[in-house]
N, C-alpha and C positions, 0 to 999 in steps of 0.2 A: 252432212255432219253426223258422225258414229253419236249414237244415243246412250248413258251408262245406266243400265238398270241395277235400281239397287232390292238384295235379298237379306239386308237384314243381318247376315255373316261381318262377323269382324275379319282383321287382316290375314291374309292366306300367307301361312309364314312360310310353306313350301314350297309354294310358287316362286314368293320373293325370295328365296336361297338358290333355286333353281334360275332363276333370272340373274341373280352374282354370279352363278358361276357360269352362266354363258357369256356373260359381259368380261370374264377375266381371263375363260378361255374358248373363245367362239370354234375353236377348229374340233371340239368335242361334239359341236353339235349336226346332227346328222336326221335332216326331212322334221327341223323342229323339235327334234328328243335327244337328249344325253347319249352319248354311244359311252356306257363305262369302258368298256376297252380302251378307248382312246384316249380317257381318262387317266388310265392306266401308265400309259407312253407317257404323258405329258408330265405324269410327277413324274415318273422315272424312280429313282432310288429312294424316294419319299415313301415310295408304299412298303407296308409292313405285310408281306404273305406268312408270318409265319404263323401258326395255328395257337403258339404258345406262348402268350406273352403276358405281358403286367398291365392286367387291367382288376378291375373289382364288378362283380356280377351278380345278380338275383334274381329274380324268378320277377318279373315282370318290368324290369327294368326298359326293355325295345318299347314295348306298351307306353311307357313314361316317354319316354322319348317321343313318340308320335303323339301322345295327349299334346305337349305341350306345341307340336306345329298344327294343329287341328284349329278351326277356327270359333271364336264364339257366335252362338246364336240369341245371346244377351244382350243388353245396352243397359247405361245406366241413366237411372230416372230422376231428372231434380226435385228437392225437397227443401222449397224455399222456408216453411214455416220452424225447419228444424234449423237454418242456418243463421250466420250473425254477420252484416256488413255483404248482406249476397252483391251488390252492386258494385261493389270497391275491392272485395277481397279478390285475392290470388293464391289464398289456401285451401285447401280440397279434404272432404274426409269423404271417404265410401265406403257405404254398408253393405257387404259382400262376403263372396267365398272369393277368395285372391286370387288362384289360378285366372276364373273364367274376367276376376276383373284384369289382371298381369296382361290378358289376351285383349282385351278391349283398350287399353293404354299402348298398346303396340304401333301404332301409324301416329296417332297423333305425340307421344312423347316417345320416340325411336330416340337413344341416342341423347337425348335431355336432360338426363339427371346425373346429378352430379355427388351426391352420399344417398349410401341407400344405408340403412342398418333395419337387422329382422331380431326379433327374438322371437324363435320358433319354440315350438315342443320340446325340450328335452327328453322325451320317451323315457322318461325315470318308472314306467309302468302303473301311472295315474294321469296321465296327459291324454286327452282328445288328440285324435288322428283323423284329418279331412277326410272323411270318406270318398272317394272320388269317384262319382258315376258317370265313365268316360261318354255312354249311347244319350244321358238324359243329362245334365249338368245341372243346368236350373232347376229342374226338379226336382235335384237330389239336394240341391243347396233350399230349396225353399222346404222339404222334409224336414231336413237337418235341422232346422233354425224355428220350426215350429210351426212354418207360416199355411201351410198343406197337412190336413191332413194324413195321417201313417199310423195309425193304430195304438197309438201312445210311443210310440219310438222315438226315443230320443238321439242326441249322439252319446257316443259311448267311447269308453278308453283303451289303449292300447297296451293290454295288460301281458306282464309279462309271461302269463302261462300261453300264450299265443305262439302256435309256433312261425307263427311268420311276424314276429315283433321285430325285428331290424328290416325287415324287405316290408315293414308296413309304413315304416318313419321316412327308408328311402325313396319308395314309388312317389309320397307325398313330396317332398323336399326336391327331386330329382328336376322334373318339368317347371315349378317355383321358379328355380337357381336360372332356369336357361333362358325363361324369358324373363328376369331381371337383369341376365346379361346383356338381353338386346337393348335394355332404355338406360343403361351406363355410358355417359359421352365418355369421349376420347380420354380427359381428364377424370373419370368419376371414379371413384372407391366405394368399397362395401365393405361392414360389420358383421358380423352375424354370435350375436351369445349363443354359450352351448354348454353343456355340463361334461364330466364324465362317459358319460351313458352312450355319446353317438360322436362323440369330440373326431377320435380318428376317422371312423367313416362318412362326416362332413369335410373333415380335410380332404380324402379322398374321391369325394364327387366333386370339393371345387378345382380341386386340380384337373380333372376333368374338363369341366365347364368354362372357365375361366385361365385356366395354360396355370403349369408350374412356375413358369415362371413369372406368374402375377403373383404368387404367394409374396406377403411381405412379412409379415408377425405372425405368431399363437401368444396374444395379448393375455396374462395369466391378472387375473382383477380378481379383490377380498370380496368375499360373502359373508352373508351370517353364518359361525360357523355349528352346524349342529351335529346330535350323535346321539341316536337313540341307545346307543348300547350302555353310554354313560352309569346305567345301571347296573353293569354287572363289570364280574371280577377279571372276564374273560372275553375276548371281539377277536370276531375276525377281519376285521378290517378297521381303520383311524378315519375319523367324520371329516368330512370336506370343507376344509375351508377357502378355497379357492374355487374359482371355472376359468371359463375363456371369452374371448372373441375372434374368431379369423378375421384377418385383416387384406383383403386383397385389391388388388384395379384391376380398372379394365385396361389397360396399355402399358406392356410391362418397360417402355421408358419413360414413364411417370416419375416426375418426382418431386412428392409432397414439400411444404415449406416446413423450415425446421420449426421444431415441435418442443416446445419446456413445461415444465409443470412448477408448480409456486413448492417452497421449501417449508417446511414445518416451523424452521428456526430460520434468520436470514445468516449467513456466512461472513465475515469475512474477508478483506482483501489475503490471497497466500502466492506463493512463490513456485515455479514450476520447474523439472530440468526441463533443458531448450536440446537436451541429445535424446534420439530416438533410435531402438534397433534397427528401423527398416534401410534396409544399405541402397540408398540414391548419393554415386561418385558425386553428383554435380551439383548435391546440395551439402558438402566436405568444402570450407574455407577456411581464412582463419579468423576465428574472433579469439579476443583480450590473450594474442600472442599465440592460440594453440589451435591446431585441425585435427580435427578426428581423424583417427585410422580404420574404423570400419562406422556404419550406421552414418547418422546424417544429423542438421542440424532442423528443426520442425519448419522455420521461415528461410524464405531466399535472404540473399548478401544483404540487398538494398535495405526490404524490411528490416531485419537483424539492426542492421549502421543506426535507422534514423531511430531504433524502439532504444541504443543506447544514447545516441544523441537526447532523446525526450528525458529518460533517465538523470542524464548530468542536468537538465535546466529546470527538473524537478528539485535537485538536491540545491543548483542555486540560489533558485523565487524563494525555497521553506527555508535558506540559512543555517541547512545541515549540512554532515560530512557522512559518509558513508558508516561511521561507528554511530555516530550519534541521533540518524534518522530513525523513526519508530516505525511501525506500521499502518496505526492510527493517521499519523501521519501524511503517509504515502498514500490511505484510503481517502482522506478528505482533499487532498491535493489532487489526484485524479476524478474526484467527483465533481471538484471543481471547474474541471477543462472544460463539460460539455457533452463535447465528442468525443465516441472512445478512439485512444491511440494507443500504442503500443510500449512497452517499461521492458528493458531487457540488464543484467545485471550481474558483476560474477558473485556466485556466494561467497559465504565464509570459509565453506572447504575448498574454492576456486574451481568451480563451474559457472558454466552458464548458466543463469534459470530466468524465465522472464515471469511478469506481472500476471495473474487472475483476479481481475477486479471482487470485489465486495457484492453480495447477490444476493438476493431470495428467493432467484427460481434456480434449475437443473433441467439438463437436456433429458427429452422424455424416454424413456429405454419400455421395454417389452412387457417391465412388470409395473402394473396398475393398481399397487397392493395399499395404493394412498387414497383410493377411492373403494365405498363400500356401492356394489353392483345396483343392489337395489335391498329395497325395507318398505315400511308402509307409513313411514315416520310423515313423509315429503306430502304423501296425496292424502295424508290425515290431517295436515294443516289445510289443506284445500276444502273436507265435503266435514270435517268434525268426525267420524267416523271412520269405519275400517272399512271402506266400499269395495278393497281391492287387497289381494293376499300379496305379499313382496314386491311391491311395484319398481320398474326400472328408475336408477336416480337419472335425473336429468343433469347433475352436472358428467357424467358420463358419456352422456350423447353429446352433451357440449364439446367435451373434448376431443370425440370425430370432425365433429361440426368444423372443426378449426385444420381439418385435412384439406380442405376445400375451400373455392373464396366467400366470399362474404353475400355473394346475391346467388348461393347455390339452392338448387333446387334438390330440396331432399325428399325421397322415400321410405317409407316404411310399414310393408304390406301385414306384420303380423304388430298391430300396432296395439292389440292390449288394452292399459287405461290410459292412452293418448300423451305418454311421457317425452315421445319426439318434438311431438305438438309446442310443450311448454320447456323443452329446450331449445329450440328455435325461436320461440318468440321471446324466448329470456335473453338469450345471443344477440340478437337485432339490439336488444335492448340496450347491454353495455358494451357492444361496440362499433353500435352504428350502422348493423349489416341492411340487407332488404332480404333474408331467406325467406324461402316459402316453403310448405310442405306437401305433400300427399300421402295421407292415412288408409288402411285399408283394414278393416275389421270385419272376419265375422260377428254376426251379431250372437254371439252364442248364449243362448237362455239360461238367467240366472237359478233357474227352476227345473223342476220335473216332473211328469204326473204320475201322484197316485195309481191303484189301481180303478179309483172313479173316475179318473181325469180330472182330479183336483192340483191344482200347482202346490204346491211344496216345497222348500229352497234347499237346492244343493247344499251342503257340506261347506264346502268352500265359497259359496255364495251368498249364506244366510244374512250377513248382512248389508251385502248390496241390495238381495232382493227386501227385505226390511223395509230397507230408504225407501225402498219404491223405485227401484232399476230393475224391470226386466228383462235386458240381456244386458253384454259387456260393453254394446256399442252407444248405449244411452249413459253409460259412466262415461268412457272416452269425450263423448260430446260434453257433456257437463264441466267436466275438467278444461278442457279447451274454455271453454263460456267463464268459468270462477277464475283461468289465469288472465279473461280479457278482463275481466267485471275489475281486479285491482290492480291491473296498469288504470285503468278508468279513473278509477276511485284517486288514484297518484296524478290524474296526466297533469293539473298545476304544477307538478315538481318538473324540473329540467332535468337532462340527463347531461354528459358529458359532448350526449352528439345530438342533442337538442331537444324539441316535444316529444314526448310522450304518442302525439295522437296521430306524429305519424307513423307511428308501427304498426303491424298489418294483423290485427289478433282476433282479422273474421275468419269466418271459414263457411265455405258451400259444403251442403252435403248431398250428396247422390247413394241413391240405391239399386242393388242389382237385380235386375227385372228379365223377362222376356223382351226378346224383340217387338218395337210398336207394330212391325211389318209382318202377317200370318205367313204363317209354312204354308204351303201347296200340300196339303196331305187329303184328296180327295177319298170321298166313300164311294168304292166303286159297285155297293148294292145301292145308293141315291145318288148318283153321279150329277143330275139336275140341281141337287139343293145342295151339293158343293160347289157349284158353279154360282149358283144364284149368292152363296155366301161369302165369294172369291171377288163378286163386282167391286167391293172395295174391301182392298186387301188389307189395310191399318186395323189394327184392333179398336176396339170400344169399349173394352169393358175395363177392370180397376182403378176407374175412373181418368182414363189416360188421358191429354192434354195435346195441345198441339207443340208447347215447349218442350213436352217427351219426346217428342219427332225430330225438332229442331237439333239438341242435344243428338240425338243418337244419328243425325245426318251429319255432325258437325265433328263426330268420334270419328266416324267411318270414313271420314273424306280428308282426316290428318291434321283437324283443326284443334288445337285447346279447350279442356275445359272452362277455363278460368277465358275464352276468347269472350268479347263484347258483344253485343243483342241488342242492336235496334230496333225497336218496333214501329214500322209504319203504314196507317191505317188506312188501308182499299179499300173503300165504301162496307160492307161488314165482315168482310176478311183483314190479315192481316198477314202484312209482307215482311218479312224476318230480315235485315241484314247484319252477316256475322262479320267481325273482323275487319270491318269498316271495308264490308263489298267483297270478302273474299270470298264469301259463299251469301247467296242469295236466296232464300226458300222463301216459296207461296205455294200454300196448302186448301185455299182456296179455288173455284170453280173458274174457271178460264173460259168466258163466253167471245172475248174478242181480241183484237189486237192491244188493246190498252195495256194491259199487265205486262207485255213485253217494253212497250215504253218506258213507264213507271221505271222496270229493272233496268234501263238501259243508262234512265236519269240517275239511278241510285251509279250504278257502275261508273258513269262520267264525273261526278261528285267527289268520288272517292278513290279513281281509277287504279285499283290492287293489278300487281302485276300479275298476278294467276285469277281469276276466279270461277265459282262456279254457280251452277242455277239449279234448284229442286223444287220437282212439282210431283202434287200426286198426277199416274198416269190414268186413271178416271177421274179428273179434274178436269179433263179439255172436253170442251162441247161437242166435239168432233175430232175426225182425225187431219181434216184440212188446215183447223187451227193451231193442231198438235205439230204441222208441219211448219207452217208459214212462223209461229210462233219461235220455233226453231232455227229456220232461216233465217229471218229477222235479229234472231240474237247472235250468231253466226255473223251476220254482217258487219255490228257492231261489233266483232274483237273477240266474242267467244270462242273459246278453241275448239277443237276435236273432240267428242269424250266428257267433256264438262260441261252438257244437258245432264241433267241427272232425272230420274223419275223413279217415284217409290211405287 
């Protein structure tokens, strides 16, 4: 049986696109490798040779493109003392640089999610831009963030005296968009806020990324609106009161459920014409004696007959006549049915017009000019204080929320002060859903050193760092923690769709770390004392755990975070099973055949149709155990490939 070794790399996006496209066209493949030529044949009139066409280009754009198929040599680290309901929950927050997390979430949530929405940078030339150190990742993200140090270097902004200020917003944003494309299911949608500043040139890489023809909206939503110029007599330019959101999916025959929004004032019963320009011959009959001679009537015959039948037996129940029914009238008699049916009627000037019931909402259209984007009003009821400069409103995320069904798995990699967080678990709340989230945050320091290396609070941070937050990701958490603390503080009240306690308002938190597994990077002036520090290749040191192992065996192998963890206790080791048996890890010393049994009792228990088994590979006492151990589980039903060893 083939043995998998594992090195610590997250998912090989190139291989796995190269494996598509042999599986869709095997007659390109030639001794095991791609023949592009034949490539070539096979689309035929699909290919575009011309040298000159419509695309959008930068100066390091190819670069972007391969960052984002590169794989990670991170994992992410559990951090149970920082989470709330680790045991029960199914919400996830991770403290990271999003790329190298985006790349770690690729095998186990491929294809899983179902809204994503980001509020990235607007590159207004005071916005932080992810420095992206394609050769060191972790390294550059644990610089970034403080955690290493770098000379007092902090991160810094993308100002607009820079002359690569647009190819600095795009290189970052580019790689992001494509591997959030991969973990959008078949049904899933994304958001993305944007200003002014980069508005067209994010249209333009999503169309890219995502096909034109997944475009659905440029969502135009109220901001606060301001204007430094105010002060004088003369501007060159009018202060913004508007942005955006693109609104795109992944499957351009998607089609969302219809969408309304509530009314300022409620309406109304009023009266419609039932004639339309659009000329369908086959929808020309006659009603009350007359047929149209061009355009059409809006319902079929059938419809049409019984929406006047309802009509006459309204005016006979109320004991009116056609002069003498009112409106009021006809509003309280159709509320009375029930169910809606259909009123159809000639007017006074002798047309057709039929019934539009009485309402408080309106069908949703492309301008969100009813909703203010975000303020600090919302997360200032939350901490008492201004912890966070214009925070997103959550009834805005709400209203994505509502793209999607009700047990949708949402994302949101630039996640801020956790405003997805507390509109999903406010959703669940009034209408009963089970959403869950995953958050991704830098942790970006609310601070900066002096030239003593003394902290100092940004500008726009001084009062988070005040409260005692220092970075963004200790606000997010917190926020998450004060919207579970008063559903808590409520759960005796009932909702409409019942207790309170069972909404899901924990959340796990993970952070982005190195691999528990060492790089092979020998010193080849002490070749000996890398060898002797290679016998066991897991790290030891940042006080790493055997559940850091666990987790980052269970990313790699396409299990869920949020998957279940039993621990069962070998004499003073301990035997992990994930997923009730889907993956089985002992990290413990393997002197005989028992530990094969043990796993073969867990496996028969619970028998998952796939599973797999992880041992460290200096954990067998020899190599006869290492085999026999293997055979052994091999006989019992394990497959090919699904020995695993770190």
């Amino acid at each position: 049986m083939n043995e998998t070794k594992m090195d610590g790399k997250s998912m090989d996006l190139t291989k796995e696109n190269i494996e598509r496209m042999k599986e869709l066209f095997p007659e390109i493949v030639t001794e095991g490798k791609v023949d592009f030529e034949k490539l070539k044949i096979v689309l035929g009139t699909e290919i575009d040779s011309n040298n000159e066409r419509y695309n959008l280009t930068w100066n390091g754009k190819a670069r972007a493109i391969i960052s984002s198929q590169t794989s990670s040599l991170g994992t992410l680290r559990p951090c149970k003392e920082k989470s709330i309901n680790w045991d029960e929950t199914k919400n996830i927050y991770i403290e990271g640089d999003n790329l190298e997390v985006l790349k770690l979430l690729q095998k186990s949530y491929h294809g899983k999610v179902n809204v994503i929405y980001i509020d990235p940078p607007y590159n207004t030339g005071e916005d932080f831009i992810y420095p992206d150190n394609y050769a060191d990742s972790i390294r550059n993200y644990k610089l970034a963030t403080g955690q290493m140090s770098s000379d007092k270097k902090m991160m810094g902004t993308n100002n607009e005296t820079n002359g690569r200020f647009h190819t600095n917003w795009l290189n970052m944003m580019y790689p992001r968009l494509k591997l959030a494309r991969n973990l959008l299911a078949d049904d899933g949608v994304i958001f993305i806020s944007i200003g002014d500043e980069e508005v067209n040139n994010l249209k333009f890489i999503c169309n890219e990324i995502f096909g034109e023809n997944n475009f659905r909206n440029q969502i135009a939503i109220r901001r606060g609106a301001k204007s430094v110029q105010a002060q004088f007599d003369t501007w060159d330019k009018l202060g913004q009161g508007l942005e955006y959101i693109l609104f795109y999916t992944k499957n351009a025959d998607y089609r969302f459920p219809r969408q309304m929004k509530e009314l300022s004032e409620s309406r109304n019963g009023t009266w419609n014409n039932h004639w339309r320009g659009t000329d369908r011959p086959t929808m020309r009959y006659e009603l009350f004696g007359s047929v149209p001679e061009t355009g059409q009537w809006r319902w079929g015959k059938d419809r049409s007959l019984s929406a006047i039948s309802n009509y006459n037996r309204m005016l006979e129940e109320t004991g009116c006549t056609e002069n003498t029914v009112t409106q009021d009238v006809i509003d309280r008699w159709y509320e009375s049915q029930g169910d809606e049916i259909d009123l159809l009627r000639i007017s006074s000037n002798g047309k057709p017009e039929h019934y539009i019931p009485s309402t408080n909402e309106t069908l949703l259209n492309s301008s969100w000019m009813d909703l203010l984007v975000g303020s600090s009003s919302e997360i200032m009821q939350l901490f008492h204080t201004k912890v966070f400069d214009t925070a997103k409103s959550s009834d805005v995320i709400s209203r994505m929320l509502n793209f999607s069904k009700n047990d949708a798995l949402v994302l949101d990699f630039f996640s801020g002060s956790g405003t997805t967080a507390q509109a999903t678990i406010q959703s669940n709340s009034e209408n009963g859903g089970s959403r869950h989230f995953i958050l991704v945050q830098l942790p970006e320091p609310t601070y900066e050193l002096d030239e003593f290396g003394k902290k100092i609070p940004k500008k726009k941070s001084k009062e988070a760092f005040t409260a005692g937050y220092d970075n963004i990701c200790e606000i997010g958490e917190e926020r998450i923690r004060r919207v579970g603390n008063a559903i808590v503080a409520n759960r005796k009240q009932k909702t409409l769709f019942g207790d309170e306690e069972k909404i899901d308002y924990g959340f796990k938190v993970f952070k982005l770390d190195s691999s528990n597994i060492k790089a092979w990077n020998p010193d080849a002036d002490n070749l000996k004392k890398s060898l002797s520090d290679f016998e066991d290749n897991l790290k030891s040191d940042d006080k790493r755990e055997e559940l850091d192992i666990v987790y980052e065996i269970l990313l790699k192998m396409g299990l869920k975070l949020t998957s279940d963890i039993e621990t069962i206790k070998v004499g003073d080791s301990n035997l992990y099973s994930v997923s009730s048996g889907a993956l089985i890890v002992y990290l413990g010393e393997v002197k005989s055949m028992d530990i094969a049994q043990i796993i073969i009792k867990v496996y028969k228990e619970n028998e998952p149709s796939l599973w797999k088994v992880a041992f460290r590979d200096n954990g067998f006492a020899n190599d006869d155990i290492k085999a026999n151990t293997r055979e052994t589980l091999r006989a019992a039903g394990l497959q090919d490939g699904s020995f695993v060893t770190l």
